[in-house]
Backbone as XML, in Angstrom:
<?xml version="1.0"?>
<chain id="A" units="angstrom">
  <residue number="1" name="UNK">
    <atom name="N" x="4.855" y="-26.521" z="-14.515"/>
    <atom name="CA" x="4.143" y="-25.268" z="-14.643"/>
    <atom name="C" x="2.777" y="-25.549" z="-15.249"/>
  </residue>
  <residue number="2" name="UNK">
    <atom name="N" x="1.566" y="-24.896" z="-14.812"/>
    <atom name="CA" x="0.236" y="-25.175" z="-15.222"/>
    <atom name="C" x="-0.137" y="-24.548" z="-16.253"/>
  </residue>
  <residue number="3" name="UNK">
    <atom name="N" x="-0.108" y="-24.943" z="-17.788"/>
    <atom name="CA" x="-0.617" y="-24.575" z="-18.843"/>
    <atom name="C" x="-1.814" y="-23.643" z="-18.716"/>
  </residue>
  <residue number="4" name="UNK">
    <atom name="N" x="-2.109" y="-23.460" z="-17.868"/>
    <atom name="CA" x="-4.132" y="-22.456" z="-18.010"/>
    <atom name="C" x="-3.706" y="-21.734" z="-17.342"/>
  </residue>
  <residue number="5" name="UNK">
    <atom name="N" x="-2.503" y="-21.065" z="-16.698"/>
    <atom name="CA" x="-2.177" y="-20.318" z="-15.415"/>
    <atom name="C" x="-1.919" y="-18.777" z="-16.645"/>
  </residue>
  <residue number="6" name="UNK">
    <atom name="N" x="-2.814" y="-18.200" z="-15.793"/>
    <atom name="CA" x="-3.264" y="-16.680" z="-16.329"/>
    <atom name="C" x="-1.410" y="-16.058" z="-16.258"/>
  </residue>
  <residue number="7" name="UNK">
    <atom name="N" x="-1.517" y="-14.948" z="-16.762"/>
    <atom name="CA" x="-0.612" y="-14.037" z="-17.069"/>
    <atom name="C" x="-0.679" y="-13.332" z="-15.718"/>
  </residue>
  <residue number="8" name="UNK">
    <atom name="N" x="0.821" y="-12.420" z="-15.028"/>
    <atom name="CA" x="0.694" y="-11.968" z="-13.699"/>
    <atom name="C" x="0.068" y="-10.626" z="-14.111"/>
  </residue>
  <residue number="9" name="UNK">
    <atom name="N" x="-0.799" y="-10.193" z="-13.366"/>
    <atom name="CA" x="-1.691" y="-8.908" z="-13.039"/>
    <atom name="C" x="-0.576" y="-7.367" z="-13.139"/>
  </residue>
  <residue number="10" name="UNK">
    <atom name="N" x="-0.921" y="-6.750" z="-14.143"/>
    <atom name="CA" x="-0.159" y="-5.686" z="-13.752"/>
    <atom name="C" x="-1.176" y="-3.923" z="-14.194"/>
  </residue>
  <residue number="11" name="UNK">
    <atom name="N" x="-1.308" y="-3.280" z="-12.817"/>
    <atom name="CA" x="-2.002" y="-2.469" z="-13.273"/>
    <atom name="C" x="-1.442" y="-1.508" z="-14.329"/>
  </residue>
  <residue number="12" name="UNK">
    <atom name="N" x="-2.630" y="-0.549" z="-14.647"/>
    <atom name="CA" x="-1.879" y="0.855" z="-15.759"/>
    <atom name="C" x="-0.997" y="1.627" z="-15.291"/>
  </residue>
  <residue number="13" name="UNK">
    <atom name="N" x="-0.890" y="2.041" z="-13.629"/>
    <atom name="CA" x="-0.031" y="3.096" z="-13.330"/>
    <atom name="C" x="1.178" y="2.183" z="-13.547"/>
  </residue>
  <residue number="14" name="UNK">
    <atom name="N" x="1.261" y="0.553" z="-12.934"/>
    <atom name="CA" x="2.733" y="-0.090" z="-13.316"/>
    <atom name="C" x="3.297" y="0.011" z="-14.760"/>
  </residue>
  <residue number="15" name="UNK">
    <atom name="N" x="2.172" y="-0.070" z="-15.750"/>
    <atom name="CA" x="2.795" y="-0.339" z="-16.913"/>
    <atom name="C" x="3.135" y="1.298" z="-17.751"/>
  </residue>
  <residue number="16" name="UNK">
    <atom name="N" x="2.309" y="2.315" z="-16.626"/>
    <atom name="CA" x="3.231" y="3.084" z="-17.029"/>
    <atom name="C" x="3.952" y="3.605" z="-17.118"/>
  </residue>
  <residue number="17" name="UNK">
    <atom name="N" x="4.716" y="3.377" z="-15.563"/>
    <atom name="CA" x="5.619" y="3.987" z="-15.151"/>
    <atom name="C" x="6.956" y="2.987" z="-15.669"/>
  </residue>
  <residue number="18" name="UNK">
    <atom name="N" x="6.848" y="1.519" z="-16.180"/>
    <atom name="CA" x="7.762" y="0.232" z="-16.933"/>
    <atom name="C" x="8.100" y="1.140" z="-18.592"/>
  </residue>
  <residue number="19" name="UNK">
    <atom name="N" x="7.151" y="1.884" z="-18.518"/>
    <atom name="CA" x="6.985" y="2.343" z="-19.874"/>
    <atom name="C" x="8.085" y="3.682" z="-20.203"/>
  </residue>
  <residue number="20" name="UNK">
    <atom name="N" x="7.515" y="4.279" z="-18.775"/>
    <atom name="CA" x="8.520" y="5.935" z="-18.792"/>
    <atom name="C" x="10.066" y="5.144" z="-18.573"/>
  </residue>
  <residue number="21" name="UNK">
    <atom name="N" x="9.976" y="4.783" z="-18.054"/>
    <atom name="CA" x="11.336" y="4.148" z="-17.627"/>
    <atom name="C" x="12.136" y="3.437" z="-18.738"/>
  </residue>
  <residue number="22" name="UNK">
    <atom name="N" x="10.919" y="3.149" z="-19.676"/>
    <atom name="CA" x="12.113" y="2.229" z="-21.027"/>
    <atom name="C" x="12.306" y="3.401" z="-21.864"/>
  </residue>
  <residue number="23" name="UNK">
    <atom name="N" x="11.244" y="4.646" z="-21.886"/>
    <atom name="CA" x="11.443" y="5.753" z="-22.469"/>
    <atom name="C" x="12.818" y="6.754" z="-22.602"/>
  </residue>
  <residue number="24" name="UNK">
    <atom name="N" x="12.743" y="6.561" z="-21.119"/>
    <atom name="CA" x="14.021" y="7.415" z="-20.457"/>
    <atom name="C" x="14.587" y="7.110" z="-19.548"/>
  </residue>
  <residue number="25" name="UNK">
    <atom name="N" x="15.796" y="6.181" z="-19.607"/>
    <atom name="CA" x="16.345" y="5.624" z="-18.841"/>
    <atom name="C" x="17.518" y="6.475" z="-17.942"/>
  </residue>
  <residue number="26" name="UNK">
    <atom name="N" x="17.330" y="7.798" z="-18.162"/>
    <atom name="CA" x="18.068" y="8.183" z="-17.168"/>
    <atom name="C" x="16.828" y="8.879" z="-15.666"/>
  </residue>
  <residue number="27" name="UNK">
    <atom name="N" x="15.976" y="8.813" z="-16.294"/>
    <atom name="CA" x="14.996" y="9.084" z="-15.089"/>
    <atom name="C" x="15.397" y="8.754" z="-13.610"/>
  </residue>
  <residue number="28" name="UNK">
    <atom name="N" x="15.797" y="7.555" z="-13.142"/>
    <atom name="CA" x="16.436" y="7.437" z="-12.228"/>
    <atom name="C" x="17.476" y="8.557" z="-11.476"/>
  </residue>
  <residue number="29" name="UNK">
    <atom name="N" x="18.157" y="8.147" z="-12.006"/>
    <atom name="CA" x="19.361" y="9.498" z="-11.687"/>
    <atom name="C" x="19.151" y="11.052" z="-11.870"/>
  </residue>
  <residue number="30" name="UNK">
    <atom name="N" x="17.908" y="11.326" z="-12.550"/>
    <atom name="CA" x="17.451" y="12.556" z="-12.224"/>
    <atom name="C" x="16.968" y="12.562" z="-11.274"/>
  </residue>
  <residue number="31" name="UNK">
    <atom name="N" x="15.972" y="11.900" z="-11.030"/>
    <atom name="CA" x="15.005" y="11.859" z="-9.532"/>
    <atom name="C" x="16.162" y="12.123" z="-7.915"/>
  </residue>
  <residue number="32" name="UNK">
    <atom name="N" x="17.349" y="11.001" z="-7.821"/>
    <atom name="CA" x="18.302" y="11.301" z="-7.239"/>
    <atom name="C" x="18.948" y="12.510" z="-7.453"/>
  </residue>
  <residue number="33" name="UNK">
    <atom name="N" x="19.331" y="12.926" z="-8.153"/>
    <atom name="CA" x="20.075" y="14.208" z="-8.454"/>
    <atom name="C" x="18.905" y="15.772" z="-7.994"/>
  </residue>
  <residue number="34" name="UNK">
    <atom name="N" x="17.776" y="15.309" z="-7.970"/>
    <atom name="CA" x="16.763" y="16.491" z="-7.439"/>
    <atom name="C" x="16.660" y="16.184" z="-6.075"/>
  </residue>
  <residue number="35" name="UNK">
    <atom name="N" x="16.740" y="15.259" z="-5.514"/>
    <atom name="CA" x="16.595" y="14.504" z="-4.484"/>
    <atom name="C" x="17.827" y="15.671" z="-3.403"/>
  </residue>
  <residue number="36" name="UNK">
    <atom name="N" x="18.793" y="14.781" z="-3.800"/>
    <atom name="CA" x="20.246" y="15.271" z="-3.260"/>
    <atom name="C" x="20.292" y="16.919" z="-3.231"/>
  </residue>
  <residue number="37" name="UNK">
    <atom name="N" x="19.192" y="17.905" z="-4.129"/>
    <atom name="CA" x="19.764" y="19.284" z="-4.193"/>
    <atom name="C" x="18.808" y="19.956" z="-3.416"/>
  </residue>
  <residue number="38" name="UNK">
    <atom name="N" x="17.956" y="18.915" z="-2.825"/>
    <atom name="CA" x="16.874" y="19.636" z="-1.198"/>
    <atom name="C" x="17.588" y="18.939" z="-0.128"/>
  </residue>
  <residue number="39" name="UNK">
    <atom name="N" x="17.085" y="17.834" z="-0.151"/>
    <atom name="CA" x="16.832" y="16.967" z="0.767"/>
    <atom name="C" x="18.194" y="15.951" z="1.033"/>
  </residue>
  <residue number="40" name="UNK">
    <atom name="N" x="19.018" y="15.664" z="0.434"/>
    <atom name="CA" x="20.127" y="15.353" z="1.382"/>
    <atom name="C" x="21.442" y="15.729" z="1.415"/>
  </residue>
  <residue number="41" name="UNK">
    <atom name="N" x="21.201" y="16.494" z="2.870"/>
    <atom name="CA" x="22.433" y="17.229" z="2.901"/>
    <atom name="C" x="22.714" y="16.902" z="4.633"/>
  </residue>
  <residue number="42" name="UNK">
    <atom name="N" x="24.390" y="17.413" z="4.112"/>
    <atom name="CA" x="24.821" y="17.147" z="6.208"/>
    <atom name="C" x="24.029" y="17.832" z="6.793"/>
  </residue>
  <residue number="43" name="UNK">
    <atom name="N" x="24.145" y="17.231" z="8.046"/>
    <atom name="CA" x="23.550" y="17.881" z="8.945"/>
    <atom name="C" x="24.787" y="18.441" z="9.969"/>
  </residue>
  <residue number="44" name="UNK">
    <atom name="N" x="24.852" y="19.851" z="10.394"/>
    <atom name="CA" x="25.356" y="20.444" z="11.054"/>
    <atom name="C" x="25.166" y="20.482" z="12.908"/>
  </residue>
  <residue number="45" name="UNK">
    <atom name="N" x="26.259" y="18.886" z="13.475"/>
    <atom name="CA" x="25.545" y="19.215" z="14.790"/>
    <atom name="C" x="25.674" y="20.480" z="15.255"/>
  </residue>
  <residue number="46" name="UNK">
    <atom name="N" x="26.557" y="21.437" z="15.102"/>
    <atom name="CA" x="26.991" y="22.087" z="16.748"/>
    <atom name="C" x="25.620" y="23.131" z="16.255"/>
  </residue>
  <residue number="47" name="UNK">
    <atom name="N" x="25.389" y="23.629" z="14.771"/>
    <atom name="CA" x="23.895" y="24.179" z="14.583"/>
    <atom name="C" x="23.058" y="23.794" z="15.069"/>
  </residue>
  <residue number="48" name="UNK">
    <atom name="N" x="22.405" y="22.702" z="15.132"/>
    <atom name="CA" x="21.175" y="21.883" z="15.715"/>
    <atom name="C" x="21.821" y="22.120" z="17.107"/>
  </residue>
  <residue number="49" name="UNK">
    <atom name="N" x="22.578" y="21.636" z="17.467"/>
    <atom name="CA" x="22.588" y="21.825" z="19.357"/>
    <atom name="C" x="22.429" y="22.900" z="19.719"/>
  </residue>
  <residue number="50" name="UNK">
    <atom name="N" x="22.715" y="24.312" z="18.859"/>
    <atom name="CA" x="22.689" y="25.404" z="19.727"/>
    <atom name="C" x="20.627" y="26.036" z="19.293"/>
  </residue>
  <residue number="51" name="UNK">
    <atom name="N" x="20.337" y="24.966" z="18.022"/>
    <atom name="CA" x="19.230" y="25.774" z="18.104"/>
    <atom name="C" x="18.550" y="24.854" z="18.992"/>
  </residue>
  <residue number="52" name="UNK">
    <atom name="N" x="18.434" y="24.167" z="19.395"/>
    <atom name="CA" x="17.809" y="22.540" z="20.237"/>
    <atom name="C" x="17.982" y="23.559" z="21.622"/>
  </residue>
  <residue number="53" name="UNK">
    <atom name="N" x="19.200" y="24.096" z="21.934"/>
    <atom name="CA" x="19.419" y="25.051" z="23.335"/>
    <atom name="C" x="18.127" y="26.156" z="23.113"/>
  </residue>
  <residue number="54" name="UNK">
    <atom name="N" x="18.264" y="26.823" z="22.626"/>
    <atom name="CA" x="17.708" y="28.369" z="22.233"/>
    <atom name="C" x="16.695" y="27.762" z="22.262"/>
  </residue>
  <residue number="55" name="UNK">
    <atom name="N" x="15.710" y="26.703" z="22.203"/>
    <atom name="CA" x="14.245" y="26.880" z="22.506"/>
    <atom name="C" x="13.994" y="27.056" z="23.460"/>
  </residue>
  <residue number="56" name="UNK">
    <atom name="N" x="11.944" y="27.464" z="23.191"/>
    <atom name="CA" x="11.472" y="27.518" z="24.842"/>
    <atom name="C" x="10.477" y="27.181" z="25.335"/>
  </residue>
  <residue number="57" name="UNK">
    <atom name="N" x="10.649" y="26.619" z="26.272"/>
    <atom name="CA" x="9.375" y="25.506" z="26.675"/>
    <atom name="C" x="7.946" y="26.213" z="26.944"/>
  </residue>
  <residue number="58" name="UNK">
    <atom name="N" x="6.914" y="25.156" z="25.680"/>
    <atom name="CA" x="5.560" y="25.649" z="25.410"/>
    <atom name="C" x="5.294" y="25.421" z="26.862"/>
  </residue>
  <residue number="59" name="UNK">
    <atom name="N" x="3.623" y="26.293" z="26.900"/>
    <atom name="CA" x="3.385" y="25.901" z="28.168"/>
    <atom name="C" x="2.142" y="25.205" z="28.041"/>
  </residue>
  <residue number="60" name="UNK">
    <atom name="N" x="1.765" y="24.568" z="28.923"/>
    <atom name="CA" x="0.876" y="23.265" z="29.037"/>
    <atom name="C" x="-0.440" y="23.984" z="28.105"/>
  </residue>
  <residue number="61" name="UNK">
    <atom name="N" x="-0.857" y="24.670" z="28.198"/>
    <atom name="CA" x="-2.121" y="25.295" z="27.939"/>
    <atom name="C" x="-1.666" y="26.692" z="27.292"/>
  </residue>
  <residue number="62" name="UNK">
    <atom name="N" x="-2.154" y="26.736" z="25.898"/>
    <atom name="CA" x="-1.263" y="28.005" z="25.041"/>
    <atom name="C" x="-1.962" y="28.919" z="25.419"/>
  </residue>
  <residue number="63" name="UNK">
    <atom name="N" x="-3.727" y="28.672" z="25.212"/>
    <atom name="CA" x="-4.808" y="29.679" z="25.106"/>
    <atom name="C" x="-5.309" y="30.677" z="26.320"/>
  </residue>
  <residue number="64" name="UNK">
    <atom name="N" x="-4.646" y="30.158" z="27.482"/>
    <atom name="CA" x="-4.841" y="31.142" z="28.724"/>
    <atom name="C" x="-4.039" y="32.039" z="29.250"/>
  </residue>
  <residue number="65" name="UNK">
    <atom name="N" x="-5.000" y="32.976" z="29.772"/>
    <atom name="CA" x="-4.209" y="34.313" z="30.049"/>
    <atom name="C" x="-3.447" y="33.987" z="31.197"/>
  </residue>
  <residue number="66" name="UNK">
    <atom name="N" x="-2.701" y="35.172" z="30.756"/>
    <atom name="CA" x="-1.284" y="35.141" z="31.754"/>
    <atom name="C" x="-1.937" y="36.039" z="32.944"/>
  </residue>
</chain>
């Protein structure tokens, strides 16, 4: 190992977010736990298939008269 070899680079947002994290170590599992109470949930095929049916095809050109 090279004695003169600098220290590894770490910016402020890293050291502060190394920082929140030694602060509050359950941070993690909150972030997941907010996560999970939008964004992941089943997905309901036979819902999606019937709304995937029920659309209706744009037409090439929205802005002209009928």
């Amino acid at each position: 190992m090279n004695p003169f070899r600098r220290p590894d680079y770490q910016s402020e947002i890293t050291q502060f977010i190394d920082q929140l994290k030694a602060d509050k170590p359950t941070l993690e599992a909150e972030q997941l736990a907010g996560r999970a109470l939008l964004w992941d949930k089943a997905i309901k095929r036979d819902a999606a298939a019937d709304i995937a049916a029920g659309s209706v095809a744009q037409k090439p050109y929205v802005y002209g008269s009928k």
